[in-house]
TIKOLLO-770056 format. One record per residue (C-alpha): residue number from 0; x, y, z. Coordinates in steps of 0.2 Angstrom, whole numbers, plus 5000, padded with zeros to 4 digits. Layout:
NUM  X  Y  Z
...
This chain:
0  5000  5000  5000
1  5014  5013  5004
2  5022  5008  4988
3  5007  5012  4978
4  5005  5029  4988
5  5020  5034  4982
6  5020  5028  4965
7  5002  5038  4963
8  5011  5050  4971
9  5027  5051  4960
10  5014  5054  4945
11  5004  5067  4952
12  5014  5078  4960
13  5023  5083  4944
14  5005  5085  4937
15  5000  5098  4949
16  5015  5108  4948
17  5011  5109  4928
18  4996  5114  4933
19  5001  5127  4945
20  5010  5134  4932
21  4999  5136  4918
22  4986  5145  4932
23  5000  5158  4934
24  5004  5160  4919
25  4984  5164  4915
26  4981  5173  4929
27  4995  5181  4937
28  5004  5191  4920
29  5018  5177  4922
30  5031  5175  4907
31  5033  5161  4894
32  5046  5151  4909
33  5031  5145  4915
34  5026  5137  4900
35  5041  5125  4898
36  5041  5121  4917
37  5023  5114  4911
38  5029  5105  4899
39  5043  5097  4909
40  5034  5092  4923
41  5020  5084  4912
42  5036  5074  4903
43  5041  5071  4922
44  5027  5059  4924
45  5034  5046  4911
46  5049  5042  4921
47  5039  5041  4939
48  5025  5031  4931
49  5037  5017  4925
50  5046  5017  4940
51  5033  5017  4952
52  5019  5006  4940
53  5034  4995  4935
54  5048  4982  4938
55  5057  4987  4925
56  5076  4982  4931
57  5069  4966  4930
58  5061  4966  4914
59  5069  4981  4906
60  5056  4982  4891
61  5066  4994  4875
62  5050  5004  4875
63  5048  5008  4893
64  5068  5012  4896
65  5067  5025  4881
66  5051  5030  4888
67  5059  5037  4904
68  5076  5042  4895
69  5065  5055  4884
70  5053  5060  4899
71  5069  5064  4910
72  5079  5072  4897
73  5065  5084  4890
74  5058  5089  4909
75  5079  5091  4914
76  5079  5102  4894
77  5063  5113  4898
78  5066  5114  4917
79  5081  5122  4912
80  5077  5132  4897
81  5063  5141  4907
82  5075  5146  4920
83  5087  5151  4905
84  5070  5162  4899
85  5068  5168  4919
86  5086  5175  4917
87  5083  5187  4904
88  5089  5172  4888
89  5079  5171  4871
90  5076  5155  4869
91  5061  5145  4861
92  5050  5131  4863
93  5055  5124  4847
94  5071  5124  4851
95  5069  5116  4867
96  5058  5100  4861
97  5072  5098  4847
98  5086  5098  4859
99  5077  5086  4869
100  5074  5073  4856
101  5092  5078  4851
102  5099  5070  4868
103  5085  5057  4868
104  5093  5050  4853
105  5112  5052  4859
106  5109  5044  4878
107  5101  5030  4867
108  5116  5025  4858
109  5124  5028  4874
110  5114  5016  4883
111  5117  5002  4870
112  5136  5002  4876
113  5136  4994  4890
114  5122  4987  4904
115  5130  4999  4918
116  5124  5016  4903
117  5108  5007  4902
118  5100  5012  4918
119  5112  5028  4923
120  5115  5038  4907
121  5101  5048  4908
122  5100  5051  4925
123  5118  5058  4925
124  5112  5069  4909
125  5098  5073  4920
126  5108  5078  4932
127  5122  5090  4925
128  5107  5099  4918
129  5099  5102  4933
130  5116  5107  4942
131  5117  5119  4927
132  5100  5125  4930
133  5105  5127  4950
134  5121  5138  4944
135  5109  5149  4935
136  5098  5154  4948
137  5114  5156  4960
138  5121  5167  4947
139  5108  5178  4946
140  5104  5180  4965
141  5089  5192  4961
142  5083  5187  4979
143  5083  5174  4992
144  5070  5162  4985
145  5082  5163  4969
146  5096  5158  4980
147  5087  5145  4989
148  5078  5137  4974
149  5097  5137  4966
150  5101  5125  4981
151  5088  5114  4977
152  5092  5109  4960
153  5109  5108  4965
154  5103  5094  4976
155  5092  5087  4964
156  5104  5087  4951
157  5114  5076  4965
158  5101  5067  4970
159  5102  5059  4949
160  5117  5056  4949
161  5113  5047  4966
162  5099  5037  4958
163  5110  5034  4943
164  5122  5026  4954
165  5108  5017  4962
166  5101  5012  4945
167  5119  5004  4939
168  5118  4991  4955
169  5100  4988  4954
170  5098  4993  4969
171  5082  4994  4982
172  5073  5010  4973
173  5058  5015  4982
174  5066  5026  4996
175  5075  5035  4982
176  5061  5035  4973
177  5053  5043  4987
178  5064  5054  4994
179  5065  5061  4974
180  5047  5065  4972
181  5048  5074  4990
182  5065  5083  4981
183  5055  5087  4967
184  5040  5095  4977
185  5052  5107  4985
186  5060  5112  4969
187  5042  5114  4959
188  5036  5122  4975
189  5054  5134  4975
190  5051  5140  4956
191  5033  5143  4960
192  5037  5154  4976
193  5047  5164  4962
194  5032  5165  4950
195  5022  5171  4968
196  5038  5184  4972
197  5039  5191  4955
198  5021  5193  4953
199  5020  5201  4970
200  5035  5214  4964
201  5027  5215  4950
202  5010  5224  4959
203  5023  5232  4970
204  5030  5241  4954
205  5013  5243  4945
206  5007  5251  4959
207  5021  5264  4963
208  5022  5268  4943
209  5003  5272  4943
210  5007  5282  4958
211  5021  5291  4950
212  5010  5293  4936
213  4994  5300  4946
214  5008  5311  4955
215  5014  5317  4936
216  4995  5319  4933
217  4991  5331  4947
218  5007  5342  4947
219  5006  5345  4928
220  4988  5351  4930
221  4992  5361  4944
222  5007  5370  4936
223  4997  5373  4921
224  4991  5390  4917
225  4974  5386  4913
226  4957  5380  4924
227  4954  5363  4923
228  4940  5356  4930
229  4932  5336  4930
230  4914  5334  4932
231  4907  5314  4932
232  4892  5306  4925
233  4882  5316  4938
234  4891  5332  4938
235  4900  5331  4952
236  4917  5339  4953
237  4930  5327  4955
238  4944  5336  4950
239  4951  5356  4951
240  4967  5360  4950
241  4978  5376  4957
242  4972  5388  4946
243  4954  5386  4947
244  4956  5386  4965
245  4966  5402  4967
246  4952  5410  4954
247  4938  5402  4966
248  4930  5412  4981
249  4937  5406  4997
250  4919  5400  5002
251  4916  5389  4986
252  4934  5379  4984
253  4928  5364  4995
254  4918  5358  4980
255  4924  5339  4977
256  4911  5327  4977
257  4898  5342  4976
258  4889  5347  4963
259  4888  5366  4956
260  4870  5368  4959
261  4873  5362  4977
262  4888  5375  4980
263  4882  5390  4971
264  4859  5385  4972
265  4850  5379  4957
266  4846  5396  4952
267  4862  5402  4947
268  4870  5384  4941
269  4854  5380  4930
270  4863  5387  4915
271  4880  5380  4916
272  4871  5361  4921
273  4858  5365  4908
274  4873  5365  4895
275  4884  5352  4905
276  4869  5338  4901
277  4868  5341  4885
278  4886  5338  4882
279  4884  5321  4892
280  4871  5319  4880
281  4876  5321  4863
282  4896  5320  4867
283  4900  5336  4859
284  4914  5347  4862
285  4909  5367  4865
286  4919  5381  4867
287  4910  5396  4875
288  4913  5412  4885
289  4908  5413  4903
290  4909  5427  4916
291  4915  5423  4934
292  4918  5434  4949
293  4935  5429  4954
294  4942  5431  4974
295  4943  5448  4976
296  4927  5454  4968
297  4932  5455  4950
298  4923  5454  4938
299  4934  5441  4925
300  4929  5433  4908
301  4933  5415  4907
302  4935  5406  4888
303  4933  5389  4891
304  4931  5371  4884
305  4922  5359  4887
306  4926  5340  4884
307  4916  5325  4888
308  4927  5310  4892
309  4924  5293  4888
310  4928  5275  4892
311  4936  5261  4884
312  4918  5259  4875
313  4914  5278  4870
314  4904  5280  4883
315  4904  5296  4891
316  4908  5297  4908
317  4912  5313  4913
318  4916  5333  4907
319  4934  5339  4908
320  4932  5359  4907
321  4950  5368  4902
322  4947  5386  4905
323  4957  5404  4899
324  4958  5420  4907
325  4955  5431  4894
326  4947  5448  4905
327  4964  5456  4897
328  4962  5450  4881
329  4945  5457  4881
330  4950  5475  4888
331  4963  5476  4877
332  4952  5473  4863
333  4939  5486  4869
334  4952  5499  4869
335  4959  5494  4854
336  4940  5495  4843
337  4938  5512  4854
338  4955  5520  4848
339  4950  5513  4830
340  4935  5521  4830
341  4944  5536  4836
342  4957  5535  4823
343  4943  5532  4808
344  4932  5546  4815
345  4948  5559  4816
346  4953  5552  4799
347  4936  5557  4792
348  4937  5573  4798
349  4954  5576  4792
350  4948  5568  4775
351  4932  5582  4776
352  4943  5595  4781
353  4956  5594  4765
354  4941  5591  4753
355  4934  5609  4759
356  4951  5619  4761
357  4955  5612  4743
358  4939  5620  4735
359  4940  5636  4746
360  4958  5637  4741
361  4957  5634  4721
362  4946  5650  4718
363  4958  5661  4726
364  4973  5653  4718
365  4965  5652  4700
366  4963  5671  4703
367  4981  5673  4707
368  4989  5663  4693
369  4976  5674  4682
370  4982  5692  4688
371  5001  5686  4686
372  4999  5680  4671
373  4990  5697  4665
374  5004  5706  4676
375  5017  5698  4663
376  5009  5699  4646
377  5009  5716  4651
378  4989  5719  4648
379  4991  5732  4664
380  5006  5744  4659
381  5023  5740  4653
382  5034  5732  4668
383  5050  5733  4673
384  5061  5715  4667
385  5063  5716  4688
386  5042  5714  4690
387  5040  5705  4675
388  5051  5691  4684
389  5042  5694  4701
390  5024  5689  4691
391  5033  5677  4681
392  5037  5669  4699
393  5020  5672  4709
394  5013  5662  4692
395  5023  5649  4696
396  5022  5646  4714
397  5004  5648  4710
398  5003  5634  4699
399  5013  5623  4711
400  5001  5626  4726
401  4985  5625  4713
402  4993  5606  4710
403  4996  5602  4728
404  4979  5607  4731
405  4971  5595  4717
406  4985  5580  4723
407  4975  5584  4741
408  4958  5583  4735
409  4962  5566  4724
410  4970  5561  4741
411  4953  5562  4749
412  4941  5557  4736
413  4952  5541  4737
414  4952  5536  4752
415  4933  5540  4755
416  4930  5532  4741
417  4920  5546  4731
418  4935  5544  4718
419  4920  5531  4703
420  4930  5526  4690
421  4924  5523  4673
422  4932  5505  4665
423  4933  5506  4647
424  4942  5500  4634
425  4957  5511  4630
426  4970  5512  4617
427  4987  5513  4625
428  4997  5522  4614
429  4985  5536  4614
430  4983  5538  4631
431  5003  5537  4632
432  5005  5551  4621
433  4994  5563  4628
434  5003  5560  4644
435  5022  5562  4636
436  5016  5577  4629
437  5010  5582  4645
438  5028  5581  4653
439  5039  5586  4636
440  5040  5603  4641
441  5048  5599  4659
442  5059  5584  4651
443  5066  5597  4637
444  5070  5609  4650
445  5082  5596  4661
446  5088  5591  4643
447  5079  5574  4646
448  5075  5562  4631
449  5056  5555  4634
450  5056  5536  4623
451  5042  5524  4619
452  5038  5512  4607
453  5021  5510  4602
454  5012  5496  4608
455  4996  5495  4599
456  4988  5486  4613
457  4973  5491  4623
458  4969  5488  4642
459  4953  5492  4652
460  4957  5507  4660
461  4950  5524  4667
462  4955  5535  4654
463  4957  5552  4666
464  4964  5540  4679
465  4977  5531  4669
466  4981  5546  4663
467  4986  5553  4679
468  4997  5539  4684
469  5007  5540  4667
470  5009  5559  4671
471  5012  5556  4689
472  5026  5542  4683
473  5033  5551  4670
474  5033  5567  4679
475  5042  5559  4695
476  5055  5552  4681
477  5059  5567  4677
478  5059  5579  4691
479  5073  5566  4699
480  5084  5562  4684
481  5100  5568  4680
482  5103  5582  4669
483  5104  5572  4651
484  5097  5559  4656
485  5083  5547  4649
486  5067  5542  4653
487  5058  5526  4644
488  5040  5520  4646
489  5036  5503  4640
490  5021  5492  4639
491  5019  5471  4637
492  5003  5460  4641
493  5012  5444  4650
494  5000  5430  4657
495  4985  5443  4654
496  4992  5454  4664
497  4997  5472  4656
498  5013  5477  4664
499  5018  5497  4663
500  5036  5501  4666
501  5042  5520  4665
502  5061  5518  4670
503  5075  5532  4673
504  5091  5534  4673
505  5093  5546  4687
506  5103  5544  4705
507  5090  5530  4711
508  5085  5522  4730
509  5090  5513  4744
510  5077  5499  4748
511  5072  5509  4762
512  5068  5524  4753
513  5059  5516  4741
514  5047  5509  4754
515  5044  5525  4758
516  5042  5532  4742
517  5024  5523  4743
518  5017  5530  4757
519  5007  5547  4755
520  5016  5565  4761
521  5034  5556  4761
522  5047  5563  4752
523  5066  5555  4751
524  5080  5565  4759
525  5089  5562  4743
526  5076  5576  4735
527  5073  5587  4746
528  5088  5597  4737
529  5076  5597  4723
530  5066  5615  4721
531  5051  5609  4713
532  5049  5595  4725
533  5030  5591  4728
534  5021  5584  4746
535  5026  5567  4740
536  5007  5563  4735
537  5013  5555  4717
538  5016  5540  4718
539  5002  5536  4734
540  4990  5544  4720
541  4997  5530  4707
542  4996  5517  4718
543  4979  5520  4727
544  4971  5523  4707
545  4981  5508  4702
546  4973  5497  4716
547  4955  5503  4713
548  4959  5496  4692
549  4962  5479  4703
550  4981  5479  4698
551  4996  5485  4710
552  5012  5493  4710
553  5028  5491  4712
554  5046  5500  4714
555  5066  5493  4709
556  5080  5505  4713
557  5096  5505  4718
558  5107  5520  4721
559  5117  5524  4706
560  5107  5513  4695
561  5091  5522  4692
562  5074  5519  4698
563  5060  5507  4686
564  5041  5508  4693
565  5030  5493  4688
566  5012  5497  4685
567  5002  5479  4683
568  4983  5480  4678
569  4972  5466  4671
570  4973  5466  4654
């Protein structure tokens, strides 16, 4: 009867630690290890079960010695392999089993050599693996139960060549036979301690890194600039973080685990709840504005976002609210559309103003340039060559004011828009000559040849508005360029776009000037040396009538080189 109880014994006990190891590996997050102690365990019962079942020194049946050689060597091969895998080593399955039928085969041929290999080779294979096996877990000495579990297979591994020994004088077997299931239930229990430890560390370290993570969690949100606030399922505050609270009147920062209606009354939280359901409803995002009175009674205007959170299943749980102070913002931008107003009032009255002092001012200047000129012709009485030069000169200056006058009052039409054009079709070569005309007599005084080819092309254009552009170019041209120089105005259609160029060859401008050039009442310190210099309205004319013709306008210079103005316009 004890025989038997250790012969169902030596079967089971190898069963139930395969067993004990596929249940941590399912349910404790164990690694592939335990899957080769498994298997060598559930090899481990070939070998007991002929030696408990059977009498097989007596009758050593081929079959069942080859039996037991191939159960010993693969539980000795995966035994070890998984402790090779516990150790941080790559190995696989596959590997394994071929290595076991690898050394089933070779302690085979081994056995047939002699009767004393017949009953021992396997167990001294058996054994150097496991003393192997032992060396690893000493080696590694991750903790005591590695330590002490390294002890064990050294015993075991012993222990076979012990029964080996046992074997070769065909011995009395059942007390080692015992005494090597109980050796095996120490060591299965050892490696499943280790399974139970590293599982244990496992928690340990899953636990403090979801605590290092919460702790990450609650400091960035803290140090963020920005409210954030979570709400659950039934809008109770679970979350605020620093900012919110410093915002927060001191009476209403204890609101974890409240809702807002039962901090602040239903009254004043139906809106925000109202708009918190829905967004638990539908799942939407919403942005939105809110006003709050912050700590210390101030009024303070709130942009906030509202973000429902969901589960592993989409289903809403909760609202996460990320708010920006914005009351700044806000001021700032009041101030800013005030001081605009301002500015575009102002600029209408300034624009009012030059339209009325330009009409007042042409009737008494057409009156001036009128008597001067009568003064010089001499339709009052012979003059003097010394008065005759003073009308000659009050004509002049006359003239100049009467056109800085009518530069003003296209100023103002422009810019208020009064300023319709007429698009037509125009020829271009007509329109070019009226205006070269226009500025001959100026060019033939600085002893400056005006050039252009005929184009033959024609362009939608406002003929009294192209007109003044040309002028105002050509004129500019002029006024600026050295004495014997050249001006050229040329005209191309490119990609349907008509492209005026009027180009000099006077002393040019830096990039800087040339920005300037642009901008109405800005004249180039380069110029100012000039006597007949203008307000520097020209070329802002030009460029506000090229950009009501839908075109724009553009300025290359450099000093030294001359200055060429681009005029584009659909063609």
């Amino acid at each position: 009867m004890i025989l038997l109880t250790i012969a169902v014994t030596a079967v089971a006990a190898p069963l139930m630690v395969g067993l004990v190891c596929l249940f941590a590996y399912r349910n404790l997050g164990g690694g592939g290890h335990l899957l080769f102690w498994a298997a060598g365990h559930v090899a481990l019962v070939l070998p007991f079960g002929i030696l408990g079942f059977t009498d097989w020194i007596a009758d050593p049946v081929w079959y069942s010695v080859l039996a037991a050689t191939a159960g010993s060597l693969t539980f000795m091969v995966m035994l070890v392999t998984g402790i090779r895998v516990l150790t941080g080593h790559q190995d696989s399955m596959t590997t394994a089993l071929l290595l076991s039928l690898a050394l089933t085969a070779c302690v085979s041929l081994v056995q047939q050599t002699s009767d004393l290999m017949y009953f021992g080779a396997a167990n001294f294979v058996t054994g150097a693996g496991l003393l192997y096996g032992g060396s690893l877990l000493l080696r590694h000495r991750r903790s005591l139960l590695y330590s002490a579990t390294g002890i064990l297979l050294l015993g075991r591994g012993i222990l076979a060549v012990f029964y080996a020994v046992q074997l070769m004088h065909m011995a009395d077997l059942n007390a080692t036979l015992a005494f090597s299931v109980f050796a095996n239930l120490l060591t299965a229990l050892g490696l499943i301690m280790i399974e139970f430890d590293n599982a244990r560390q496992r928690e340990v370290r899953a636990r403090e890194d979801e605590h290092q993570a919460r702790l990450f969690s609650e400091t960035l949100i803290d140090a963020m600039p920005a409210t954030m606030t979570f709400k659950d399922h039934d809008l109770r505050y679970r979350m605020i973080n620093r900012r919110m609270r410093d915002i927060m009147p001191a009476d209403l920062v204890n609101v974890i685990g409240r809702t807002w209606s039962e901090v602040v009354g239903p009254e004043a939280a139906a809106a925000v709840e109202q708009e918190d359901r829905r967004i638990l409803a539908s799942g939407e995002t919403i942005h939105m504005e809110q006003g709050w009175a912050g700590r210390d009674g101030r009024q303070l205007i709130i942009w906030a976002m509202k973000v429902p959170l969901r589960d592993a299943d989409g289903r809403v749980q909760g609202i996460i609210t990320c708010g920006v102070d914005i009351t700044r913002l806000k001021e700032t931008e009041a101030q800013l559309i005030e001081q605009r107003e301002a500015a575009e009032s102002a600029n209408r009255t300034k624009t009012a103003f030059l339209a009325n002092m330009s009409h007042e001012l042409r009737t008494p200047l057409n009156a001036i340039i009128g008597f001067s000129e009568m003064l010089a012709a001499g339709y009052l009485g012979n003059m003097s060559d010394r008065q005759r030069d003073y009308a000659i000169s009050i004509r002049q200056s006359g003239e100049h004011l009467l056109q800085l006058v009518s530069d003003i009052l296209d100023l103002s039409r422009l810019e208020t828009g009064r300023l319709e054009l007429e698009i037509e079709t125009c020829a271009f070569d007509e329109i070019a000559a009226a205006a070269l005309a226009m500025v001959g007599p100026q060019a033939a005084a600085g002893s400056i040849g005006l050039s252009f080819s005929p184009s033959h092309l024609a362009v939608r254009a406002d003929r009294r508005a192209l007109t003044q552009i040309l002028v105002n170019l050509l004129g500019n041209a002029v006024k600026y360029n050295r004495k014997g120089g050249s001006v050229t105005l040329a005209a191309v259609i490119e990609d349907r776009v008509m492209r005026l160029s009027v180009h000099d060859t006077g002393i040019g401008m830096t990039e800087a000037e040339t920005r300037a050039a642009m901008a109405a009442f800005q004249r180039i310190d380069a110029y100012r040396s000039h006597s007949n210099s203008g307000a520097g309205l020209g070329l802002s004319i030009c460029r506000s009538l090229v950009e009501r013709h839908g075109g724009h306008m553009q300025i290359r210079s450099r000093p030294g080189h001359g200055t060429t103005v681009d005029v584009m316009l659909p063609a």
